[in-house]
N, C-alpha and C positions, 0 to 999 in steps of 0.2 A: 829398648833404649829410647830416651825421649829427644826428638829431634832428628832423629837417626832412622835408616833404614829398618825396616823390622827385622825381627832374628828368623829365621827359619826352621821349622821343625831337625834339619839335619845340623845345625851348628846348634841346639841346644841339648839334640842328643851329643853330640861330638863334647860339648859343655859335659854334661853330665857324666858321660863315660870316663872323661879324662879324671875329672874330681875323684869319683870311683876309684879309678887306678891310682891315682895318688895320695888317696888315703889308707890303701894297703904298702905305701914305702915304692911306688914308681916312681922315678923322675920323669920318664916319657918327653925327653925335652927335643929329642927329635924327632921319635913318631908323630907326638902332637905337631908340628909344624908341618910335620908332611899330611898328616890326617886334615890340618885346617885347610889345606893348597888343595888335597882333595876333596871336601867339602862345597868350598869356592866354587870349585871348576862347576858342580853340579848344581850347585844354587844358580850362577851364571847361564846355565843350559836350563834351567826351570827345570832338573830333572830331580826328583821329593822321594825316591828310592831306589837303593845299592841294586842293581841285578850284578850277576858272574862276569856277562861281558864286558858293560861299564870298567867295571872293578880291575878284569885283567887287562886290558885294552889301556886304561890308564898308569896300571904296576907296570907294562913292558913299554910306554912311552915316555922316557927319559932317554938323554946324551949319553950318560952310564952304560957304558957295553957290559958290566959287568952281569953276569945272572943272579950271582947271588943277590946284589942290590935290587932288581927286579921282583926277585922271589921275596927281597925284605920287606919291599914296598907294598905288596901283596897283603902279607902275612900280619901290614900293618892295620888296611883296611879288612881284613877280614875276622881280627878281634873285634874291631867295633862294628863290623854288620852282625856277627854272633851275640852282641849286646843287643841292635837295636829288634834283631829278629827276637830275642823272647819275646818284643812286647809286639813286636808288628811284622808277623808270620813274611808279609808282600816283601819283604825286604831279603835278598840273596845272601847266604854266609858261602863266599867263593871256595867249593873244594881247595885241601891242602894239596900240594904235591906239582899243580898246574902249570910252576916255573921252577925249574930245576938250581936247586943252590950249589951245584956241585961246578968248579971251575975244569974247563975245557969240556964240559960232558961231548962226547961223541954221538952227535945227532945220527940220524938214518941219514940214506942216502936218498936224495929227490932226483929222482927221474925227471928229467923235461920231456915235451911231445918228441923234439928228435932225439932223445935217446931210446926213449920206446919204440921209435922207427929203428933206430939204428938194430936196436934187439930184434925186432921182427925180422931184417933183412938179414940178418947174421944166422937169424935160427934159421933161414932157408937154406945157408949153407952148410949143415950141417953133412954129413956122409951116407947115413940112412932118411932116405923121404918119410919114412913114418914117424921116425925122430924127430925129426926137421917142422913137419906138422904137428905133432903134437908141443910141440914146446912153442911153437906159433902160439896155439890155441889157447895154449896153458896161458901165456907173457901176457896177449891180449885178453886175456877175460880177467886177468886180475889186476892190470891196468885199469882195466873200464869198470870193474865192479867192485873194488875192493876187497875180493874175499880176504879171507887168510890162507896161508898157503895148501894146512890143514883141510880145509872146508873145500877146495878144489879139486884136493886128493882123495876124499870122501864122497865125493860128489855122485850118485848114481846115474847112468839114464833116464830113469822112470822118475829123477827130479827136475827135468826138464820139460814144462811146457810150451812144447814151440808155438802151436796154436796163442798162447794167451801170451808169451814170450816173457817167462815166470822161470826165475829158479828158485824151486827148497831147498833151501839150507836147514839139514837136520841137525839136532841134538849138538849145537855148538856151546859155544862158552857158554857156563852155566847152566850144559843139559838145554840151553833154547834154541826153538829153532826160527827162523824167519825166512817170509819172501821179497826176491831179489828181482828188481822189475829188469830186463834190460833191450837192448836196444836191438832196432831187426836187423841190423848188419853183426852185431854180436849172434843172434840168432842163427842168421845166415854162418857167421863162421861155423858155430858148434855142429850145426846142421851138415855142413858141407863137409868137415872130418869125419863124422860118423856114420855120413853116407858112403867117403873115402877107403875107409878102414875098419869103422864098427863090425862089416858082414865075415871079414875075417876072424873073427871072436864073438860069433851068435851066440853066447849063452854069455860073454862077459857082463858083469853087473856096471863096473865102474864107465864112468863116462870120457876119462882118461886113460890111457893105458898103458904100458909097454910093450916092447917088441912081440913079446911071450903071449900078450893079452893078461896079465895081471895088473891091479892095480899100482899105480906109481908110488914111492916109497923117498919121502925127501932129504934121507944122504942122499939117494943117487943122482934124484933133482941138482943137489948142490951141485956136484959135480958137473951135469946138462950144463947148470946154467950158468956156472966159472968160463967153459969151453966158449960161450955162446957172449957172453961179456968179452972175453979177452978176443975174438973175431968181430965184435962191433966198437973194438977199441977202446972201451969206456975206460977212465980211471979214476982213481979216489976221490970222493970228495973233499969239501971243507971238514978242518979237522980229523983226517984219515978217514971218514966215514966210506966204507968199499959196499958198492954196488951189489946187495943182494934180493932176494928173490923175494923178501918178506919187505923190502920196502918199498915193491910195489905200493903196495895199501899203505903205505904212509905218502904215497907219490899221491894218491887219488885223495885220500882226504885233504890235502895243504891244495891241491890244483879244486877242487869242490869248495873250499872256505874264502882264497883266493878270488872265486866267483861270484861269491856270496856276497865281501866286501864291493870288488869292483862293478857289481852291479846293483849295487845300493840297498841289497836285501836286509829285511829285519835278522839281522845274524842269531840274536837270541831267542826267534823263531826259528829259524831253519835249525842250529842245533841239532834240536829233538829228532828231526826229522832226519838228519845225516847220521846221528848217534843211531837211531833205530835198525836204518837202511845198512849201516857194517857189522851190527850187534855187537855193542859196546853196549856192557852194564846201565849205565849212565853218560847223558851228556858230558860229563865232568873226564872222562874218558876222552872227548872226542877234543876238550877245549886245549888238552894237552900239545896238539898239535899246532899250535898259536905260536910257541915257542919255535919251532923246528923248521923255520923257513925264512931267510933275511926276507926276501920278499911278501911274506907274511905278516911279519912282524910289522912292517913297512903300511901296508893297507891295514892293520887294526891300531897303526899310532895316526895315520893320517880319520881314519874314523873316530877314535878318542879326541883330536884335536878340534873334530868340526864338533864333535858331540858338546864337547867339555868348553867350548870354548875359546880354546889356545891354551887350556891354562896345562902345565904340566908339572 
Protein backbone atom coordinates (compact mmCIF):
# COMPACT_ATOMS: atom_id res chain seq x y z
CA UNK A 1 0.00 0.00 0.00
CA UNK A 2 1.43 3.18 -1.02
CA UNK A 3 1.97 5.57 1.79
CA UNK A 4 1.10 3.15 4.28
CA UNK A 5 2.80 0.65 6.42
CA UNK A 6 3.84 -2.43 4.52
CA UNK A 7 1.71 -5.55 4.44
CA UNK A 8 3.23 -8.41 5.98
CA UNK A 9 3.71 -11.74 4.77
CA UNK A 10 0.97 -13.08 7.58
CA UNK A 11 -1.84 -10.47 6.55
CA UNK A 12 -1.29 -11.29 2.78
CA UNK A 13 -1.53 -14.97 3.52
CA UNK A 14 -4.61 -14.10 5.83
CA UNK A 15 -5.63 -11.86 2.36
CA UNK A 16 -5.26 -14.76 0.31
CA UNK A 17 -6.86 -17.54 2.43
CA UNK A 18 -9.97 -15.54 2.98
CA UNK A 19 -10.46 -14.88 -0.92
CA UNK A 20 -9.82 -18.58 -1.24
CA UNK A 21 -12.65 -19.43 1.11
CA UNK A 22 -14.77 -17.06 -0.28
CA UNK A 23 -14.75 -18.05 -3.60
CA UNK A 24 -15.89 -21.41 -2.62
CA UNK A 25 -19.43 -19.73 -1.08
CA UNK A 26 -17.93 -18.66 2.59
CA UNK A 27 -19.03 -15.60 4.18
CA UNK A 28 -16.39 -16.01 6.94
CA UNK A 29 -17.56 -12.64 8.25
CA UNK A 30 -16.62 -13.43 11.61
CA UNK A 31 -13.80 -15.71 11.44
CA UNK A 32 -12.09 -13.09 9.25
CA UNK A 33 -12.28 -10.41 11.76
CA UNK A 34 -11.17 -12.52 14.35
CA UNK A 35 -8.35 -14.18 12.07
CA UNK A 36 -7.24 -10.21 11.23
CA UNK A 37 -7.21 -9.39 15.44
CA UNK A 38 -5.06 -12.55 15.30
CA UNK A 39 -2.74 -11.57 12.75
CA UNK A 40 -2.35 -8.01 14.27
CA UNK A 41 -1.48 -9.19 17.50
CA UNK A 42 1.60 -11.13 15.82
CA UNK A 43 2.57 -8.57 13.32
CA UNK A 44 2.73 -6.19 16.56
CA UNK A 45 4.93 -8.94 18.40
CA UNK A 46 7.22 -9.16 15.12
CA UNK A 47 6.28 -12.68 15.36
CA UNK A 48 6.36 -14.10 11.07
CA UNK A 49 4.97 -17.67 12.18
CA UNK A 50 1.90 -19.64 13.75
CA UNK A 51 3.62 -22.15 16.26
CA UNK A 52 0.72 -24.58 18.60
CA UNK A 53 1.43 -22.24 21.67
CA UNK A 54 1.10 -18.87 20.20
CA UNK A 55 -2.05 -20.26 18.55
CA UNK A 56 -3.76 -21.83 21.77
CA UNK A 57 -2.44 -19.25 24.32
CA UNK A 58 -4.16 -16.64 22.18
CA UNK A 59 -7.73 -19.06 21.38
CA UNK A 60 -8.02 -19.42 25.45
CA UNK A 61 -7.29 -15.60 26.10
CA UNK A 62 -10.58 -13.97 25.79
CA UNK A 63 -13.34 -12.50 28.50
CA UNK A 64 -15.65 -15.56 26.93
CA UNK A 65 -15.70 -18.19 29.59
CA UNK A 66 -17.36 -20.10 27.33
CA UNK A 67 -15.09 -23.32 25.84
CA UNK A 68 -16.70 -23.77 22.97
CA UNK A 69 -16.00 -20.07 21.83
CA UNK A 70 -12.31 -20.89 22.88
CA UNK A 71 -12.36 -24.07 20.88
CA UNK A 72 -13.95 -21.88 17.84
CA UNK A 73 -11.41 -19.44 18.07
CA UNK A 74 -8.82 -22.06 17.73
CA UNK A 75 -10.30 -23.97 15.12
CA UNK A 76 -10.34 -20.62 13.32
CA UNK A 77 -6.66 -20.00 13.32
CA UNK A 78 -5.92 -23.49 12.69
CA UNK A 79 -7.58 -23.54 9.08
CA UNK A 80 -5.61 -20.94 8.02
CA UNK A 81 -2.14 -22.31 9.51
CA UNK A 82 -3.27 -25.62 7.61
CA UNK A 83 -3.30 -23.28 4.57
CA UNK A 84 -0.20 -21.46 5.20
CA UNK A 85 1.63 -24.63 6.20
CA UNK A 86 1.33 -26.34 2.72
CA UNK A 87 3.47 -23.78 1.36
CA UNK A 88 5.70 -23.05 4.48
CA UNK A 89 6.34 -26.45 6.47
CA UNK A 90 7.88 -23.74 9.78
CA UNK A 91 4.49 -22.68 10.32
CA UNK A 92 2.29 -25.02 13.23
CA UNK A 93 -1.27 -26.45 12.18
CA UNK A 94 -2.48 -26.53 16.17
CA UNK A 95 -3.77 -30.16 16.77
CA UNK A 96 -7.79 -30.48 16.82
CA UNK A 97 -9.33 -31.59 20.06
CA UNK A 98 -6.85 -29.02 22.30
CA UNK A 99 -9.86 -27.09 23.77
CA UNK A 100 -12.78 -28.91 24.51
CA UNK A 101 -16.30 -27.55 22.89
CA UNK A 102 -18.35 -29.54 25.10
CA UNK A 103 -20.23 -27.09 27.83
CA UNK A 104 -19.56 -28.06 31.44
CA UNK A 105 -16.99 -30.79 30.51
CA UNK A 106 -15.79 -32.25 33.91
CA UNK A 107 -12.09 -31.53 34.19
CA UNK A 108 -9.87 -33.87 36.45
CA UNK A 109 -9.30 -33.14 39.61
CA UNK A 110 -5.90 -30.93 40.49
CA UNK A 111 -4.32 -31.76 43.45
CA UNK A 112 -2.51 -28.84 45.30
CA UNK A 113 0.91 -29.47 47.40
CA UNK A 114 -1.49 -29.52 50.53
CA UNK A 115 -3.61 -31.95 49.29
CA UNK A 116 -0.94 -34.23 48.33
CA UNK A 117 0.24 -33.79 51.93
CA UNK A 118 -2.92 -34.19 53.29
CA UNK A 119 -3.03 -37.67 51.25
CA UNK A 120 0.26 -38.77 52.43
CA UNK A 121 -0.60 -38.05 56.18
CA UNK A 122 -3.90 -39.76 55.85
CA UNK A 123 -2.25 -42.79 54.08
CA UNK A 124 -0.30 -43.17 57.43
CA UNK A 125 -3.42 -43.62 59.01
CA UNK A 126 -4.46 -46.29 57.49
CA UNK A 127 -4.87 -49.76 59.83
CA UNK A 128 -2.26 -51.99 58.29
CA UNK A 129 1.52 -50.41 58.22
CA UNK A 130 2.25 -52.18 54.98
CA UNK A 131 -0.95 -50.69 53.64
CA UNK A 132 -0.32 -47.49 54.95
CA UNK A 133 3.23 -47.54 53.37
CA UNK A 134 2.56 -48.64 50.39
CA UNK A 135 -0.06 -46.39 49.41
CA UNK A 136 2.43 -43.60 50.71
CA UNK A 137 4.83 -44.74 48.23
CA UNK A 138 2.27 -45.32 45.55
CA UNK A 139 0.45 -41.23 46.19
CA UNK A 140 4.16 -39.94 46.26
CA UNK A 141 5.78 -41.39 43.24
CA UNK A 142 2.89 -40.39 41.00
CA UNK A 143 2.67 -37.16 42.39
CA UNK A 144 6.34 -36.41 41.56
CA UNK A 145 6.62 -38.37 38.42
CA UNK A 146 3.55 -38.65 36.64
CA UNK A 147 3.20 -42.17 35.89
CA UNK A 148 -0.13 -43.61 35.03
CA UNK A 149 -1.52 -45.45 37.40
CA UNK A 150 -0.90 -48.48 35.11
CA UNK A 151 2.71 -48.01 34.67
CA UNK A 152 3.07 -47.99 38.63
CA UNK A 153 1.37 -51.13 38.85
CA UNK A 154 3.58 -52.75 36.47
CA UNK A 155 6.42 -51.39 37.58
CA UNK A 156 9.18 -54.11 38.55
CA UNK A 157 12.24 -54.02 40.94
CA UNK A 158 14.79 -54.63 38.62
CA UNK A 159 13.19 -51.35 36.81
CA UNK A 160 14.64 -49.31 39.39
CA UNK A 161 18.06 -47.77 39.31
CA UNK A 162 18.80 -46.52 42.57
CA UNK A 163 22.50 -46.06 41.81
CA UNK A 164 21.59 -43.88 38.51
CA UNK A 165 18.03 -42.98 40.25
CA UNK A 166 16.41 -44.07 36.76
CA UNK A 167 12.96 -45.76 36.45
CA UNK A 168 12.03 -47.97 33.16
CA UNK A 169 8.95 -47.59 32.27
CA UNK A 170 8.26 -50.66 29.96
CA UNK A 171 6.09 -51.48 27.01
CA UNK A 172 3.45 -48.51 27.80
CA UNK A 173 1.18 -46.72 25.64
CA UNK A 174 2.02 -47.64 22.37
CA UNK A 175 4.03 -50.74 23.38
CA UNK A 176 6.90 -47.70 24.28
CA UNK A 177 8.91 -47.64 26.82
CA UNK A 178 10.86 -44.80 28.43
CA UNK A 179 13.20 -43.49 31.22
CA UNK A 180 12.02 -41.72 34.25
CA UNK A 181 14.66 -39.51 35.86
CA UNK A 182 13.68 -38.87 39.51
CA UNK A 183 14.58 -37.27 42.49
CA UNK A 184 17.04 -38.81 45.56
CA UNK A 185 14.34 -38.28 48.15
CA UNK A 186 11.88 -40.09 45.69
CA UNK A 187 14.80 -42.61 45.56
CA UNK A 188 15.17 -42.69 49.12
CA UNK A 189 11.28 -43.31 49.51
CA UNK A 190 11.16 -46.34 47.01
CA UNK A 191 14.45 -47.59 48.68
CA UNK A 192 13.22 -47.31 52.14
CA UNK A 193 9.73 -49.52 51.59
CA UNK A 194 11.62 -52.11 49.87
CA UNK A 195 14.09 -52.37 52.40
CA UNK A 196 10.86 -52.18 54.81
CA UNK A 197 8.81 -54.83 53.31
CA UNK A 198 10.39 -56.08 50.02
CA UNK A 199 12.41 -59.09 52.26
CA UNK A 200 9.15 -60.43 53.25
CA UNK A 201 8.34 -61.38 49.38
CA UNK A 202 11.97 -62.47 48.12
CA UNK A 203 11.07 -63.83 45.09
CA UNK A 204 8.19 -60.91 44.41
CA UNK A 205 8.79 -59.31 41.05
CA UNK A 206 6.56 -56.25 41.40
CA UNK A 207 8.00 -53.18 43.01
CA UNK A 208 4.53 -52.54 44.63
CA UNK A 209 2.67 -55.04 46.37
CA UNK A 210 -0.05 -56.34 48.53
CA UNK A 211 -0.53 -57.75 51.88
CA UNK A 212 -0.13 -61.35 50.12
CA UNK A 213 3.02 -60.07 48.17
CA UNK A 214 1.13 -60.01 44.86
CA UNK A 215 1.10 -57.41 42.55
CA UNK A 216 -1.46 -54.48 43.10
CA UNK A 217 -4.54 -54.68 40.93
CA UNK A 218 -6.41 -50.96 40.50
CA UNK A 219 -10.28 -51.76 41.50
CA UNK A 220 -8.70 -52.48 44.69
CA UNK A 221 -6.48 -49.38 44.61
CA UNK A 222 -9.73 -47.48 44.06
CA UNK A 223 -11.01 -48.63 46.82
CA UNK A 224 -7.31 -47.76 49.09
CA UNK A 225 -7.60 -44.73 47.87
CA UNK A 226 -11.55 -43.52 48.30
CA UNK A 227 -10.66 -44.68 52.21
CA UNK A 228 -7.58 -42.57 52.06
CA UNK A 229 -9.26 -39.23 50.43
CA UNK A 230 -12.33 -39.36 52.66
CA UNK A 231 -9.67 -39.55 55.93
CA UNK A 232 -7.73 -36.51 54.39
CA UNK A 233 -11.05 -34.91 53.99
CA UNK A 234 -10.70 -33.75 50.47
CA UNK A 235 -13.91 -33.03 48.37
CA UNK A 236 -15.05 -32.47 44.86
CA UNK A 237 -13.93 -30.25 42.84
CA UNK A 238 -14.96 -27.47 40.41
CA UNK A 239 -17.51 -28.92 38.45
CA UNK A 240 -18.08 -32.28 40.40
CA UNK A 241 -14.60 -33.21 39.39
CA UNK A 242 -13.92 -36.04 42.55
CA UNK A 243 -10.40 -36.60 43.65
CA UNK A 244 -9.03 -39.68 42.06
CA UNK A 245 -5.97 -41.58 41.83
CA UNK A 246 -5.46 -41.14 37.93
CA UNK A 247 -5.40 -37.46 38.49
CA UNK A 248 -2.50 -37.44 40.07
CA UNK A 249 -0.60 -37.18 36.64
CA UNK A 250 -2.96 -34.57 35.53
CA UNK A 251 -1.95 -32.65 39.11
CA UNK A 252 1.97 -33.02 37.78
CA UNK A 253 1.55 -31.88 34.36
CA UNK A 254 -0.77 -28.33 35.04
CA UNK A 255 1.87 -27.83 38.36
CA UNK A 256 5.10 -28.73 35.62
CA UNK A 257 3.54 -26.19 32.66
CA UNK A 258 2.46 -23.81 35.47
CA UNK A 259 6.37 -23.64 36.14
CA UNK A 260 7.14 -23.47 32.82
CA UNK A 261 5.14 -20.17 32.29
CA UNK A 262 6.06 -18.60 35.71
CA UNK A 263 9.47 -18.94 35.13
CA UNK A 264 9.62 -17.43 31.84
CA UNK A 265 10.49 -20.84 29.94
CA UNK A 266 10.33 -21.31 26.14
CA UNK A 267 7.02 -23.23 26.72
CA UNK A 268 7.20 -24.56 23.08
CA UNK A 269 10.52 -25.83 23.92
CA UNK A 270 9.90 -27.56 26.97
CA UNK A 271 6.67 -29.27 25.56
CA UNK A 272 8.59 -31.93 23.83
CA UNK A 273 10.49 -32.36 26.73
CA UNK A 274 7.46 -32.82 29.23
CA UNK A 275 5.45 -34.67 26.38
CA UNK A 276 8.40 -37.29 26.34
CA UNK A 277 9.17 -37.48 30.26
CA UNK A 278 5.04 -38.81 30.75
CA UNK A 279 4.90 -40.69 27.40
CA UNK A 280 2.48 -39.04 25.56
CA UNK A 281 2.31 -39.88 21.89
CA UNK A 282 2.76 -36.30 20.98
CA UNK A 283 3.12 -32.92 22.35
CA UNK A 284 -0.25 -32.15 21.21
CA UNK A 285 -1.32 -34.72 24.07
CA UNK A 286 0.42 -32.79 26.56
CA UNK A 287 -1.06 -29.16 25.30
CA UNK A 288 -4.36 -30.50 26.28
CA UNK A 289 -3.69 -29.84 29.73
CA UNK A 290 -3.68 -25.81 29.03
CA UNK A 291 -7.27 -26.04 29.32
CA UNK A 292 -7.63 -27.98 32.77
CA UNK A 293 -6.49 -25.47 35.23
CA UNK A 294 -8.16 -21.77 35.98
CA UNK A 295 -4.77 -21.03 37.10
CA UNK A 296 -3.39 -22.20 33.98
CA UNK A 297 -5.23 -20.90 31.73
CA UNK A 298 -4.44 -17.52 33.66
CA UNK A 299 -0.37 -17.80 33.03
CA UNK A 300 -0.72 -18.70 29.27
CA UNK A 301 -3.35 -15.62 28.69
CA UNK A 302 -0.94 -13.34 30.63
CA UNK A 303 1.89 -14.84 28.28
CA UNK A 304 -0.24 -14.49 25.02
CA UNK A 305 -0.74 -10.92 26.10
CA UNK A 306 2.96 -9.91 26.57
CA UNK A 307 3.70 -12.07 23.42
CA UNK A 308 0.91 -10.73 21.38
CA UNK A 309 0.89 -7.44 22.55
CA UNK A 310 -2.25 -6.75 24.50
CA UNK A 311 -4.08 -7.47 21.47
CA UNK A 312 -6.70 -10.11 22.21
Amino acid sequence: MAGGDPVSELAEGLERYLALRRSLGYKLQRSGQVLADFVAGLDDAGISHITTEIALSWAINTTNPDSSWRAQRLSFVRGFARYLHSADPRHDVPPAGLVARRRGRVLPYLFSSADIQALMDAAARLRSPFQAQTMQTLIGLLAVTGLRVGEAIRLNRTDIDFPARIITVRDSKGNKSRHVPISPSTSKALLSYLTDWGCYFPDAKAALTTTTGTRLHSSNLGTSFDEVVSLAGLKPGPQGALPRLRSLRHSFAVAALIDFYQSDHDVAAMLPVLSAYMGHVSPASTYWYLSASPELLAAAARRASSDLGGHQ
